[in-house]
KEGU-656983 format. One record per atom (N, C-alpha, C): atom name; z negated, y negated, x negated. Coordinates in Angstrom, 3 decimals, decimal comma. Layout:
residues N
['CA' [Z Y X]] ...
end
This chain:
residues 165
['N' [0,000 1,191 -0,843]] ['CA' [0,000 0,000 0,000]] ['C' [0,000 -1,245 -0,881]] ['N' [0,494 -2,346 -0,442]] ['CA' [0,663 -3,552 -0,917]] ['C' [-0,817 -4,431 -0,738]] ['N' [-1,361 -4,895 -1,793]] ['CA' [-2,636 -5,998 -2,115]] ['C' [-2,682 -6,883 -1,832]] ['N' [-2,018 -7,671 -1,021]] ['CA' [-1,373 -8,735 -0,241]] ['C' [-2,191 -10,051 -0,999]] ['N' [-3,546 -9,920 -1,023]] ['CA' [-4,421 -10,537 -1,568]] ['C' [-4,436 -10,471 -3,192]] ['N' [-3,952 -9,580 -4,052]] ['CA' [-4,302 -9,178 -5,459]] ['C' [-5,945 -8,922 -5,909]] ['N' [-6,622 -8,344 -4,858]] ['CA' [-7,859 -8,222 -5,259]] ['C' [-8,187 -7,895 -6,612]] ['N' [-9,275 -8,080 -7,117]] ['CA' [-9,551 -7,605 -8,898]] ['C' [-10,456 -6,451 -8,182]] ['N' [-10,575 -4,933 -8,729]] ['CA' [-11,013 -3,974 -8,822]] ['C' [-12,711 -4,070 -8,297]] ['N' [-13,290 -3,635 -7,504]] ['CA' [-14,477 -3,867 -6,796]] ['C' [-14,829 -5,363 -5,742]] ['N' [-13,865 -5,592 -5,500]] ['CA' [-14,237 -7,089 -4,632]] ['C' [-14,537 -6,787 -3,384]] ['N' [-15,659 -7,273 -2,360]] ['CA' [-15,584 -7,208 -1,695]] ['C' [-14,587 -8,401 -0,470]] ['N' [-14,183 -8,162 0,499]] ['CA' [-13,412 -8,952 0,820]] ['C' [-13,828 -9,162 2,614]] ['N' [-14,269 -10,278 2,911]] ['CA' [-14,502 -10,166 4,418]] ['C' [-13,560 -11,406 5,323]] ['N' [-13,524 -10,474 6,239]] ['CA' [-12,427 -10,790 7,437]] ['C' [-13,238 -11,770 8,855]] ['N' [-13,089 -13,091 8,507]] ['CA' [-13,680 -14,079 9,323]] ['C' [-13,033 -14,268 10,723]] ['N' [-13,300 -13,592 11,876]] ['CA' [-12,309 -14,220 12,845]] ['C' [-12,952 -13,737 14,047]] ['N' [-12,655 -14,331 15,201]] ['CA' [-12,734 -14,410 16,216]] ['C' [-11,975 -12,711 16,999]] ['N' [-12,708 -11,940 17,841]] ['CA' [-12,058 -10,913 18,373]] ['C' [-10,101 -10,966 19,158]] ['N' [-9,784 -10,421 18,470]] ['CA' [-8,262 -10,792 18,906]] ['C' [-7,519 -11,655 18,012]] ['N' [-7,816 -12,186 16,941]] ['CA' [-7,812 -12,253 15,930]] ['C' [-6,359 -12,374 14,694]] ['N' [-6,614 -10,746 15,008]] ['CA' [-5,796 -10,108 13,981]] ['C' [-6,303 -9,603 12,615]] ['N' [-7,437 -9,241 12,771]] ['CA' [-8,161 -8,800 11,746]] ['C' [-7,861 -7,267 11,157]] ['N' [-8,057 -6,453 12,275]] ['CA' [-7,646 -5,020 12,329]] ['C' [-6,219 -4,668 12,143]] ['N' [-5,531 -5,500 12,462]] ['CA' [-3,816 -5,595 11,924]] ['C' [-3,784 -5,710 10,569]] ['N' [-4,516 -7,065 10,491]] ['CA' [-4,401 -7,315 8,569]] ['C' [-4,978 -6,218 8,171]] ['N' [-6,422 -5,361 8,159]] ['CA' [-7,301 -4,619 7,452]] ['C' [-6,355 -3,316 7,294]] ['N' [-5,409 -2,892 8,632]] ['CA' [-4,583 -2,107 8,077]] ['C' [-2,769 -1,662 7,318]] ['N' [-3,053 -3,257 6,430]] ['CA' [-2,070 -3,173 5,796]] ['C' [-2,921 -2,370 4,195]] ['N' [-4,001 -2,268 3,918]] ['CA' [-4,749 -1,667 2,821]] ['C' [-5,044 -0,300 2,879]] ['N' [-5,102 0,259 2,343]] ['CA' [-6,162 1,769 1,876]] ['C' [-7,023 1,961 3,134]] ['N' [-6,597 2,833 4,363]] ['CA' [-7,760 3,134 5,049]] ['C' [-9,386 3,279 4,261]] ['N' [-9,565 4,061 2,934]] ['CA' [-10,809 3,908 2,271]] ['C' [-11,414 2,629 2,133]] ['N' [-10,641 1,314 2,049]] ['CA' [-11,246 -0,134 1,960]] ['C' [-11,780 -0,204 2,947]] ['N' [-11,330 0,193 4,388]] ['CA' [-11,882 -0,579 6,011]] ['C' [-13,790 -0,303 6,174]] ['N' [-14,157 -1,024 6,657]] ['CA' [-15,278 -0,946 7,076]] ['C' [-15,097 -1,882 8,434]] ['N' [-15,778 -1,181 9,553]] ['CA' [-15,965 -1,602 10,565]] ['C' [-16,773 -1,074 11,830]] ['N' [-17,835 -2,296 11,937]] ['CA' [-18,927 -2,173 13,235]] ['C' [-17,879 -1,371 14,482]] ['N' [-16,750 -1,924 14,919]] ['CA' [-16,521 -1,301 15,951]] ['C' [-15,980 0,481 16,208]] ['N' [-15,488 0,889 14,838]] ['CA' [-15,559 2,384 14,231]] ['C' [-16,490 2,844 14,590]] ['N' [-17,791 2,443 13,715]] ['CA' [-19,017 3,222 13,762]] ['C' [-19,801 3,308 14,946]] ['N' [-19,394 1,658 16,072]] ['CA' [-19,975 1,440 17,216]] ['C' [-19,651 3,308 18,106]] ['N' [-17,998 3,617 17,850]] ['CA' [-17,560 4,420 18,816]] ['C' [-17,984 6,020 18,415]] ['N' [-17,834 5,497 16,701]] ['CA' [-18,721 7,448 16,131]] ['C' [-19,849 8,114 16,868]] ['N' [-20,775 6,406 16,988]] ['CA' [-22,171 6,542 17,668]] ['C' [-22,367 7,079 19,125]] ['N' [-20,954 6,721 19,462]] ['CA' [-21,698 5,832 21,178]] ['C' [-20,615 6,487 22,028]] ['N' [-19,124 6,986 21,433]] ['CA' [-18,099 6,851 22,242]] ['C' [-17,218 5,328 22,419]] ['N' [-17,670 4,324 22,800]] ['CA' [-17,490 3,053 22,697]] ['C' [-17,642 2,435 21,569]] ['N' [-16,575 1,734 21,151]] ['CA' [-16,321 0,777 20,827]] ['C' [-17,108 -0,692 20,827]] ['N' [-17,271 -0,896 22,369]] ['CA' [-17,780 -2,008 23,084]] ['C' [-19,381 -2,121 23,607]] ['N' [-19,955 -0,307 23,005]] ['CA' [-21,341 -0,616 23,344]] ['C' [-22,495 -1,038 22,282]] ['N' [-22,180 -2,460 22,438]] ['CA' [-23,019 -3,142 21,537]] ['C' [-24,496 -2,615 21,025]] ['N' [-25,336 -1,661 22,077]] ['CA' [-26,498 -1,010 21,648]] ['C' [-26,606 -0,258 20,449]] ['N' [-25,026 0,281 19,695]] ['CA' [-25,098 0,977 18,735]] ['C' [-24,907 -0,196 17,619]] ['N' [-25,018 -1,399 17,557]] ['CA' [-24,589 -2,324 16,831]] ['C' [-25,786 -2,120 15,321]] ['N' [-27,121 -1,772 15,514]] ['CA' [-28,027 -1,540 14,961]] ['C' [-27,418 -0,393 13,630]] ['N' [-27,387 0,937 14,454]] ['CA' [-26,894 1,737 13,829]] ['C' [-25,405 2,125 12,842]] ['N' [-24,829 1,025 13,505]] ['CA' [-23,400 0,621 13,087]] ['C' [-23,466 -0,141 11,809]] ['N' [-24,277 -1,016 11,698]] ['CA' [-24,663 -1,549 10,611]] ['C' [-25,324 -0,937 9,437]] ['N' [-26,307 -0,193 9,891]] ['CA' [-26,706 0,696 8,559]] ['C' [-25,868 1,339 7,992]] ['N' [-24,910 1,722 8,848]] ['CA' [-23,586 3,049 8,755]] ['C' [-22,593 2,281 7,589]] ['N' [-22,278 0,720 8,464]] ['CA' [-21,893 -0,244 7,314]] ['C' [-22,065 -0,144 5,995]] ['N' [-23,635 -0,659 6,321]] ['CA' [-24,172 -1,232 4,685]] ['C' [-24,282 -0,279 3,399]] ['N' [-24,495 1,087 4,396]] ['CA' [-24,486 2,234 3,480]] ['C' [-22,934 2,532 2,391]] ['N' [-22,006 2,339 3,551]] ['CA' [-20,583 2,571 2,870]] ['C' [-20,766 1,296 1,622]] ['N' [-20,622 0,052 2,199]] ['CA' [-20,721 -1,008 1,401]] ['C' [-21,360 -0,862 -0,302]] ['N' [-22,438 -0,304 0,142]] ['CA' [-23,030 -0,045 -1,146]] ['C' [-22,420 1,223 -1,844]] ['N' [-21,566 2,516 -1,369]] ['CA' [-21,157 3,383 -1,692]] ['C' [-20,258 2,818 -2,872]] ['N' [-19,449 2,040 -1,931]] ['CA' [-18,396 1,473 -2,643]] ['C' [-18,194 0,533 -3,679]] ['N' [-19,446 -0,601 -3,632]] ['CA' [-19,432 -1,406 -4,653]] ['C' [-20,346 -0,915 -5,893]] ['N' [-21,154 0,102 -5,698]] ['CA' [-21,417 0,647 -6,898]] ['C' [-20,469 1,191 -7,960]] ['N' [-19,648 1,576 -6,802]] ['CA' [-18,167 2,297 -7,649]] ['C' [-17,677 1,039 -7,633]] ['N' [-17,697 0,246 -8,142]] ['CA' [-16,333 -0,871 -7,971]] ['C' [-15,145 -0,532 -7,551]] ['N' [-15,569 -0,209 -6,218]] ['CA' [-14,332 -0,460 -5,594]] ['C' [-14,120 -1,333 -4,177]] ['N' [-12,441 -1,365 -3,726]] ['CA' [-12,552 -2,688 -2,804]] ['C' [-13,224 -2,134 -1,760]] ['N' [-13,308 -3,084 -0,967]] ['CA' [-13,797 -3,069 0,490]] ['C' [-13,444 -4,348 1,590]] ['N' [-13,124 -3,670 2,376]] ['CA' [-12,745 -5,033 3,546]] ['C' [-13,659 -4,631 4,431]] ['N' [-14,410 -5,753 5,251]] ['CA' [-15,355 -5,934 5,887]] ['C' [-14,598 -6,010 7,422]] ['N' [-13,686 -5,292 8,013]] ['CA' [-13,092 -5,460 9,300]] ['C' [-14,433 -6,021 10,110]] ['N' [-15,108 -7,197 10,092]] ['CA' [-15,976 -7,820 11,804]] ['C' [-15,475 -8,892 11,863]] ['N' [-16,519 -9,832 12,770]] ['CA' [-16,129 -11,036 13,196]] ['C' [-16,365 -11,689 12,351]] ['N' [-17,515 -11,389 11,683]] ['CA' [-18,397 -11,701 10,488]] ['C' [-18,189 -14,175 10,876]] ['N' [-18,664 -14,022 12,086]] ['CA' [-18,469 -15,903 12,304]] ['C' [-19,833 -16,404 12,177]] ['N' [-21,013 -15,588 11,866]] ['CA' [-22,560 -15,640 11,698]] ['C' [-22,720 -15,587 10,722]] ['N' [-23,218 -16,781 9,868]] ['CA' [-23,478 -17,182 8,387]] ['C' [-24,238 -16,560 7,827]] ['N' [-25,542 -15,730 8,940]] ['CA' [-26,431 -14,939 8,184]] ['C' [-25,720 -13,112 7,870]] ['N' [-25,126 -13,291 8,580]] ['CA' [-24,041 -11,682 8,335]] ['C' [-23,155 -11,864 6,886]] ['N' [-22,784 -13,401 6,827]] ['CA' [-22,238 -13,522 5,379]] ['C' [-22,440 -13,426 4,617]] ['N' [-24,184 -13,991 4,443]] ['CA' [-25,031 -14,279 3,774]] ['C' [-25,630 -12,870 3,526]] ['N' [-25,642 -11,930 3,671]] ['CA' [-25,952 -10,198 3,783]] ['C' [-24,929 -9,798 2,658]] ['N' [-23,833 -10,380 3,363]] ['CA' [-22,665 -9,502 2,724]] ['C' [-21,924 -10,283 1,211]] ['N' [-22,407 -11,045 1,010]] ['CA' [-23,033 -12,222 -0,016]] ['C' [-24,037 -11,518 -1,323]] ['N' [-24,998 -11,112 -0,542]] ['CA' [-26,216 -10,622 -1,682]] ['C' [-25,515 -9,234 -1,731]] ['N' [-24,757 -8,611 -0,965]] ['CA' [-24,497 -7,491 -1,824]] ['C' [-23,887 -7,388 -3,120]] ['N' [-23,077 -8,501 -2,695]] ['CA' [-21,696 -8,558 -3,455]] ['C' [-22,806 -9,261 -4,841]] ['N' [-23,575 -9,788 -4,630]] ['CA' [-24,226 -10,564 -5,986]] ['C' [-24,876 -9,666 -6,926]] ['N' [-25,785 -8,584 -6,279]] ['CA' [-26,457 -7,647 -6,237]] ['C' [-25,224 -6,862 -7,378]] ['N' [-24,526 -6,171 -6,993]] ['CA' [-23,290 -5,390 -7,789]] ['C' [-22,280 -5,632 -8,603]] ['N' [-22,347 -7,569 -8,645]] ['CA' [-21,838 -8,067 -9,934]] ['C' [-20,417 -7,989 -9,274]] ['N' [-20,283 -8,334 -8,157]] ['CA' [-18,637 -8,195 -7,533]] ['C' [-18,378 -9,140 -6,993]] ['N' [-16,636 -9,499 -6,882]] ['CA' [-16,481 -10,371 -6,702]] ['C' [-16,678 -10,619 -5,314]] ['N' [-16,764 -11,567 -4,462]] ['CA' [-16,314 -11,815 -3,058]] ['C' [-15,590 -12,602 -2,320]] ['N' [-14,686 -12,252 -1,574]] ['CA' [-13,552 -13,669 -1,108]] ['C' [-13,631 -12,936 0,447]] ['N' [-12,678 -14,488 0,649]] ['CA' [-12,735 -14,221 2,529]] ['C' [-11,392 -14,806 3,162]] ['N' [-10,935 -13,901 3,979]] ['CA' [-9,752 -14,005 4,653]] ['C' [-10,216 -14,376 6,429]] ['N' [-10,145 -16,649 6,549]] ['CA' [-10,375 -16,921 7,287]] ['C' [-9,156 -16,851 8,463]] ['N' [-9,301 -16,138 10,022]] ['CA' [-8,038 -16,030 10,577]] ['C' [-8,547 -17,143 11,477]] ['N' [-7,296 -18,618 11,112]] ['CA' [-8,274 -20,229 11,527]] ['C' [-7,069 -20,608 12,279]] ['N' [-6,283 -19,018 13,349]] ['CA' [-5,762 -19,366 14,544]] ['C' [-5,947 -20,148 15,825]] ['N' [-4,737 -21,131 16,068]] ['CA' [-5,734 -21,619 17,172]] ['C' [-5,956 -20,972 18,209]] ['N' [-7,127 -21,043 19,182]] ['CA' [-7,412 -20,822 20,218]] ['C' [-6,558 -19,775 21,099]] ['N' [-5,564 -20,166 21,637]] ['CA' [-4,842 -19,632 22,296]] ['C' [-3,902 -18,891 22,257]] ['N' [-4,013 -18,982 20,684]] ['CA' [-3,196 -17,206 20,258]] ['C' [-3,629 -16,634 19,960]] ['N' [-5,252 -16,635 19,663]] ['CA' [-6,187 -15,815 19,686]] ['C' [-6,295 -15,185 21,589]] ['N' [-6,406 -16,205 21,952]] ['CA' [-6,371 -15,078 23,650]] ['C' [-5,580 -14,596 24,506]] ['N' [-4,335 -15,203 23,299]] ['CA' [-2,997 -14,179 24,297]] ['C' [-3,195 -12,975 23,496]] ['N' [-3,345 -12,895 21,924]] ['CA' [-3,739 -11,981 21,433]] ['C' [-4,557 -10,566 21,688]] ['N' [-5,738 -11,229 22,105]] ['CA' [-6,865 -10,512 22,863]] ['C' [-6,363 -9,842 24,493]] ['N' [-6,013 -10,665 24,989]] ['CA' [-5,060 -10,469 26,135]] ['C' [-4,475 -8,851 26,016]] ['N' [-3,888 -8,841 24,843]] ['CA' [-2,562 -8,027 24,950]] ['C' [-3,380 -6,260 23,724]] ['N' [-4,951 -6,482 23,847]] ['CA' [-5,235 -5,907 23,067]] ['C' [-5,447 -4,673 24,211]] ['N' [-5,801 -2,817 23,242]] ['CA' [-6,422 -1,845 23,999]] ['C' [-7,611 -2,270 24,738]] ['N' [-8,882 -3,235 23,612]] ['CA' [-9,699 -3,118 24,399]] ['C' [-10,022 -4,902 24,348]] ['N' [-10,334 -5,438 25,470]] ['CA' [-9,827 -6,349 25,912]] ['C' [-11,341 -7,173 25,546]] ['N' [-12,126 -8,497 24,772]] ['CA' [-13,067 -8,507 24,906]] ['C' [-12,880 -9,978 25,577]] ['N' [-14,515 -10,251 26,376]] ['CA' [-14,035 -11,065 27,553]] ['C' [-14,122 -12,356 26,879]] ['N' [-13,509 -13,383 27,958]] ['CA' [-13,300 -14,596 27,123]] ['C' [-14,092 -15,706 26,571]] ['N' [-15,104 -15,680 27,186]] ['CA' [-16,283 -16,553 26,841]] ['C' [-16,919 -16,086 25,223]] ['N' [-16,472 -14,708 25,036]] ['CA' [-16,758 -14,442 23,672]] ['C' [-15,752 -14,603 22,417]] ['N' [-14,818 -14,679 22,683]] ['CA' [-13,346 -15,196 22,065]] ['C' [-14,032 -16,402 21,879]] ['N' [-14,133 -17,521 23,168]] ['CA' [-14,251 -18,595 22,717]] ['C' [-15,581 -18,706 21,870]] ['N' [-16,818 -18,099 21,944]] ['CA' [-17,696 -18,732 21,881]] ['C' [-17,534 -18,558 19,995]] ['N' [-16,969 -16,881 19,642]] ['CA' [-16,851 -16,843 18,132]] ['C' [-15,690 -18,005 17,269]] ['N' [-15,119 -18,488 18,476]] ['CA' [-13,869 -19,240 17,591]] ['C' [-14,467 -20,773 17,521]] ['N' [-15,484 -20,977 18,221]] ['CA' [-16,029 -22,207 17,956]] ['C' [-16,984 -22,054 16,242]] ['N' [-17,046 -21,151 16,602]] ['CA' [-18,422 -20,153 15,580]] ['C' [-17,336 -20,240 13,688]] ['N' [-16,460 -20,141 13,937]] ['CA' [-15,395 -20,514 12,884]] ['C' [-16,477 -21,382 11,912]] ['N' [-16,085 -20,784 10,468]] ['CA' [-16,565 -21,345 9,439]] ['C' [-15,488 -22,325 8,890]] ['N' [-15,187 -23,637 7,906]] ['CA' [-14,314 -23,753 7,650]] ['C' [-14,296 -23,505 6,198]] ['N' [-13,442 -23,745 5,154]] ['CA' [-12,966 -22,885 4,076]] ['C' [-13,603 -23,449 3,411]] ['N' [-14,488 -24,596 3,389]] ['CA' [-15,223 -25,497 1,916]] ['C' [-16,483 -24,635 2,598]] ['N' [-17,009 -24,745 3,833]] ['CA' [-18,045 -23,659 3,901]] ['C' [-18,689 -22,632 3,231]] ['N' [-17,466 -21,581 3,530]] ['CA' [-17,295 -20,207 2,836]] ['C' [-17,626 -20,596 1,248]] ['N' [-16,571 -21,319 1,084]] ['CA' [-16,798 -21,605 -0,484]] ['C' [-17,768 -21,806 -1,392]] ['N' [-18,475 -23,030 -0,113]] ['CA' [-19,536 -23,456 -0,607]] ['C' [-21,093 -22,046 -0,292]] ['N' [-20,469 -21,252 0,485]] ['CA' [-21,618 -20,177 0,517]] ['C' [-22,086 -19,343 -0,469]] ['N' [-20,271 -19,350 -1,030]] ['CA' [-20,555 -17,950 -2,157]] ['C' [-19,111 -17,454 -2,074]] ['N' [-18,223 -17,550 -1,541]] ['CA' [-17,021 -16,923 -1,740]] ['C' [-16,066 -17,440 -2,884]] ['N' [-15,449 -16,109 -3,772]] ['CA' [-14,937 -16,952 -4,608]] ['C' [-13,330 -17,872 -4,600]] ['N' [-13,226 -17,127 -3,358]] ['CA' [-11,864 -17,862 -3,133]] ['C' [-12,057 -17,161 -1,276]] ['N' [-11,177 -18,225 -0,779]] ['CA' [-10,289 -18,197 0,677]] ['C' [-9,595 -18,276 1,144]] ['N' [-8,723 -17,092 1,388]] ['CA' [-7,617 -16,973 2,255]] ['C' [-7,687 -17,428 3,665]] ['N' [-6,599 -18,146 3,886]] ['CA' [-6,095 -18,996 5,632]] ['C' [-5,053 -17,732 6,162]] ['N' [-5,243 -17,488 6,891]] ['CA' [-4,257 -16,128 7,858]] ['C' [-3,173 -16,962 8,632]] ['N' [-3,354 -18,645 8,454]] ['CA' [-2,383 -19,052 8,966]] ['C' [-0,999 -19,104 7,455]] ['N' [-2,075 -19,215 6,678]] ['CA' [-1,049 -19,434 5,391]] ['C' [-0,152 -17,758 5,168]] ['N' [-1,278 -17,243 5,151]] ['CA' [-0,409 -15,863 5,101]] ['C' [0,578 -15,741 6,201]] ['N' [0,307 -15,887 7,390]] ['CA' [1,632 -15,536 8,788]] ['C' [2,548 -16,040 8,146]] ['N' [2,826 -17,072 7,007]] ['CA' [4,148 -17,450 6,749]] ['C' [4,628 -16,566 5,590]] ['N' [4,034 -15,840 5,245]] ['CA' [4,275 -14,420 4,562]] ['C' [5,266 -13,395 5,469]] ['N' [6,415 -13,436 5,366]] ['CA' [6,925 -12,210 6,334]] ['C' [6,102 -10,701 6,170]] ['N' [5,596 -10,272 7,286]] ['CA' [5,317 -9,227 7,438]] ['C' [3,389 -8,859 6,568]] ['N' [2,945 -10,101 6,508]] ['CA' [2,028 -10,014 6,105]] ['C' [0,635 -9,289 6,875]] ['N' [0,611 -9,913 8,282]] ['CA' [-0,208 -9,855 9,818]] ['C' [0,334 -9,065 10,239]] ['N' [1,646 -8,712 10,321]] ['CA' [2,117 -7,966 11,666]] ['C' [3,230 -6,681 11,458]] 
end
């Protein structure tokens, strides 16, 4: 598969966006072994996808891989919404913790192609939560200024043929 990003060998890499997104599109242009994702583990747990009660357990399931992987220096993409500074800030000290790098691929679509997006998804999440994570949007001096060592715009990439989609 193509590195779209050129990651350096152990980086972790997290996927900032709003549900509908396009996160899970981008995450699988990489190495199924890179993906990490709450809504995977939500459905291992639960059957669902969407039943947030396994969100607990989904996370340990996470953090465990996370650490699998950055001990090995190797990549990892963080497939969530990850729009909660303290979830960054988690995924931040790991990355500090293991001497790895960390960058973030912000998807800083507007609004409404995020919910035709969502719209047109299997599982459909409702709209007040679209909106409420896309307000929730970090912007890129943010990130930066959090700890990331660099940030990717998913609008910059869409002008990548075949980058998103």
């Amino acid at each position: 598969m193509n590195d779209v990003l050129n990651l350096p060998a152990g980086t972790l890499c997290a996927l900032v966006g709003p549900p509908g997104s396009g996160k899970s599109t981008f995450a699988a242009r990489f190495p199924d072994s890179w993906r990490v994702c709450l809504d995977v583990y939500r459905r291992l747990a639960t059957d669902s996808e969407a039943d947030q009660s396994a969100t607990p357990v989904a996370a340990e399931i996470q953090n465990l891989l996370l650490e699998a992987r950055l001990s090995r220096a190797l990549n990892v993409l963080v497939d969530s919404t990850n729009v909660y500074g303290h979830v960054r800030a988690g995924l931040l000290a790991r990355a500090r913790y293991w001497q790895r790098p960390a960058v973030a691929v912000l998807f800083d679509l507007p609004l409404a192609t995020v919910e035709a997006q969502n719209a047109g998804r299997d599982r459909v999440v409702p709209l007040h939560i679209v909106r409420e994570h896309h307000q929730l949007l970090p912007t890129p001096d943010q990130l930066r200024a959090e700890g990331f060592a660099s940030v990717h715009l998913a609008s910059d990439l869409t002008a990548t043929p075949g980058v998103l989609r």
